[in-house]
Each structure stands twice: as structure tokens, then as C-alpha cells.
C-alpha positions in Angstrom: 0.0 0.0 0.0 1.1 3.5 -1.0 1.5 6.0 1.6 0.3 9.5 0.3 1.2 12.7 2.6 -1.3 15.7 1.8 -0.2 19.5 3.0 -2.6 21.8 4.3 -2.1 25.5 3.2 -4.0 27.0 6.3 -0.7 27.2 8.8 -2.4 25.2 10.9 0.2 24.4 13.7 -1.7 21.1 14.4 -2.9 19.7 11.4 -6.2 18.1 11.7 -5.9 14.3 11.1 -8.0 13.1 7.6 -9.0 10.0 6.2 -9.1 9.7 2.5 -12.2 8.5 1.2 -11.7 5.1 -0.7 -11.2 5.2 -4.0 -13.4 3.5 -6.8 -12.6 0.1 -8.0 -12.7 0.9 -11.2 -14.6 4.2 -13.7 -16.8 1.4 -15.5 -20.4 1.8 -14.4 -19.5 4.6 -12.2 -21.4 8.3 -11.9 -18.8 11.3 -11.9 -19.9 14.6 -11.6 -18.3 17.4 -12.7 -18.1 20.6 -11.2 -17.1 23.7 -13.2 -16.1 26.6 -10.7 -16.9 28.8 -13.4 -13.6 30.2 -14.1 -12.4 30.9 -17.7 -11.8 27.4 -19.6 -13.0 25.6 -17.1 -15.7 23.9 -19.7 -12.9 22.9 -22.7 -11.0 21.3 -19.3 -14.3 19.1 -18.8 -14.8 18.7 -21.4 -11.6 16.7 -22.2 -11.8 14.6 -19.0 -15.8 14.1 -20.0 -14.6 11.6 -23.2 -11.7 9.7 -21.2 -13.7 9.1 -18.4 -16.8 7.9 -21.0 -13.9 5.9 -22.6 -13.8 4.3 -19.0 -17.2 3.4 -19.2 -18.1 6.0 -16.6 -21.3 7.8 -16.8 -21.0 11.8 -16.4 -22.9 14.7 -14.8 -22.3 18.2 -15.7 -22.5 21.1 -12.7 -21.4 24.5 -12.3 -20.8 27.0 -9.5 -22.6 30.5 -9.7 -19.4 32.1 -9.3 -15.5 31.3 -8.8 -15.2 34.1 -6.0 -17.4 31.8 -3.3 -17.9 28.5 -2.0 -20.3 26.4 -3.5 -24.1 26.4 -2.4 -25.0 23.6 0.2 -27.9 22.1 -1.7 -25.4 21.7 -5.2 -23.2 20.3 -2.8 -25.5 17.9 -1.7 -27.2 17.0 -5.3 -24.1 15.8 -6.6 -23.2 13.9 -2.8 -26.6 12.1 -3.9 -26.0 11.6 -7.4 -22.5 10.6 -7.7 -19.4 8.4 -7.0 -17.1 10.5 -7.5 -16.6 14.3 -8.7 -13.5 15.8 -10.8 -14.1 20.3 -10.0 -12.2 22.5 -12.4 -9.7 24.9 -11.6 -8.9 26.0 -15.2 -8.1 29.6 -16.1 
């Protein structure tokens, strides 16, 4: 097993402890959402990793954010918690 050390950019001086959530098996038969943050090229970005995740037999789900400049809203959140296994968000610009 594969040790993986994330780094959180707060300057926490005691890091909070995560788990990572288990990853899927495998893309084939699999939802995965994907969130655009709404930044400049974001969709051409998705829209590349749309046809190799289809190409993995993965069914995808298109979302957005109102707006780059805040966090996104609670119940999109919690649509795509409900309707997917997995979400890729993109940070293009």
C-alpha cells in the first residue's frame, strides 16, 4: 500500500488528522460529476476529461458554480453527494 502525505495551506500548527475516502474500484459503471467553478476554460478542461472518463465506461454529470469568488451552495453540494461516485471540479483559467 502507497503511503500519500497531503499538506494543508491553512498554517495550521496542528494539522487536523484526515482520512481519504476510498477510491473507486474501477470508472466502469461509475457516476462522476463534474463541477465547473466557473472560471475561464474551465468547460474545454471538462470537457476533455468528459470523453476519457466515458472511454472508461463512466457515466458523467455536468454542474457549475454560480461564481469562482465563493464557496459552492450547500444544496449543489448535496445534489451531486446524492447523485454521484465520484466528482473531478475544475480549476482552469
Amino acid at each position: 500500500m502507497t503511503s500519500t502525505t497531503l499538506l494543508d495551506p491553512t498554517a495550521e500548527l496542528q494539522p487536523v488528522e484526515r482520512q481519504l475516502t476510498p477510491r473507486l474500484a474501477s470508472l466502469a459503471g461509475a457516476t462522476v460529476g463534474l463541477l465547473d467553478i466557473s472560471k475561464p476554460r474551465g468547460r474545454e478542461f471538462l470537457d476533455e476529461v468528459e470523453s476519457l472518463l466515458a472511454e472508461e465506461g463512466a457515466t458523467v454529470k455536468r454542474y457549475s458554480k454560480p461564481t469562482f469568488t465563493r464557496v459552492a451552495p450547500t444544496p449543489l453540494l448535496q445534489r451531486i453527494s446524492a447523485d454521484c461516485d465520484a466528482v473531478v471540479e475544475a480549476l482552469a483559467d
